[in-house]
Every structure is written in C-alpha cells, then in structure tokens.
N, C-alpha and C positions, 0 to 999 in steps of 0.2 A: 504494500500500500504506500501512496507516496504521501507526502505531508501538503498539506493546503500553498499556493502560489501565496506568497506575500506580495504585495505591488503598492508603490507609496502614494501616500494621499488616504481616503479615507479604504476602510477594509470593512472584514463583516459585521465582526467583532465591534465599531464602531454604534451600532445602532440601538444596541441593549444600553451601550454606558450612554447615549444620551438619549433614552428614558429614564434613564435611573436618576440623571442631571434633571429632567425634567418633571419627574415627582417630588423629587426634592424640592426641588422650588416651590411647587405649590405645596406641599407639607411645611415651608418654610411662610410661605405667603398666610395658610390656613393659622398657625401658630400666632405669628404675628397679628394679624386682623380676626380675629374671630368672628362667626356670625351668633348675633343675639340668640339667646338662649329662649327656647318656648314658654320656658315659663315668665321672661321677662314680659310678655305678652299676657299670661294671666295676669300677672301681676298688675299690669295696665290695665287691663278691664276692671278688676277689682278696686285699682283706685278711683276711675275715674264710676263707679258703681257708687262708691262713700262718698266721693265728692257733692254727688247728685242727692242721695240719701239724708243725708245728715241736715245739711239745709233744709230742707221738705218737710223731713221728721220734728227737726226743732219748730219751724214755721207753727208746723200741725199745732204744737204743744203750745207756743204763746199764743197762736189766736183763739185756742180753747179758752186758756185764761185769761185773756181780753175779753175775750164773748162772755164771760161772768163778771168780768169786773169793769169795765168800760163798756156795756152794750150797745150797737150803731145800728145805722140802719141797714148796713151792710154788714157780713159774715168776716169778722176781723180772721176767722181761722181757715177760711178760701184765700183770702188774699193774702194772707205768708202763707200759704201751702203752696201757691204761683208766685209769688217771690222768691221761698225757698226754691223752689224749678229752676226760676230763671239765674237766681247766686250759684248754684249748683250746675248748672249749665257753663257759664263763665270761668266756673273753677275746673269744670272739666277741659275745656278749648284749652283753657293754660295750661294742665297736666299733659293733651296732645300732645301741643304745639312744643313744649317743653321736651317729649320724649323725641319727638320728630328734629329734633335740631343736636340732640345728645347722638342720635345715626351716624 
C-alpha cells in the first residue's frame, strides 16, 4: 500500500481542523454572549403581572374605604380600581421598555 501524495497548499486533512477552528468560535462567541435564559422571561411576565396587580388591588381597597367614609356620587372604589389599571399599566411599559434596552 503506498502512503497518501502530500502536495503543498491546502491537503485533506485541512478541512476537519477548520471545523474544529470553527466550532470553537462559536462555543467561544456562545460563552461570551449568552442568550437570555427562559426563565428571564417568566420572570418578566411575573413582574410586569404585580406591577399591574398591586395598583388595582390597593385602588380596590381605598375606594372601598372612601365609599364608607367620604361617600360621592360617584363609586370612589371604580375609579382607583381604573386608576390603579392605568398606574399599573405605566409601571409595566417601564419594566418592558427597561428589559428591552438591558438586550
């Protein structure tokens, strides 16, 4: 059996060591830059969930106790429960808008 022709410039042998150069890189690039984790994403939902909540919920609670202690002729505990919505709307845009610029 004779041994394989050597010839200069590139050879066969050439084409495995550059994939191997070229996984590395991207194992190098993956490392370096990682991609957002899934759960960083619940995690978003979730906050921008309490953001919305908490507002609404408290709203709920002082216009209850307006509506027994200052009574109008309007529903004091409709309108912070749409106030709460809408502060809690605001708070969420900014948790986005916040996460979207940390990318």
């Amino acid at each position: 059996m004779k041994p394989p022709v050597t010839r200069p410039g590139k050879s066969k042998d050439d084409k495995p060591a550059e994939e191997i150069g070229r996984q590395a890189k991207r194992m190098k690039a993956r490392r370096d830059h990682p991609e957002p984790s899934p759960l960083r994403g619940i995690a978003t939902f979730g906050m921008i969930g309490w953001s919305v909540a908490v507002p609404t919920v408290g709203g709920a609670f002082l216009g209850m106790w307006l509506d027994r202690v200052a009574p109008q002729t309007f529903s004091w505990s409709i309108a912070l429960i749409l106030g709460g919505v809408v502060l809690g709307g605001f708070i969420a845009w900014s948790q986005i808008d916040k996460e979207g610029k940390d990318r």
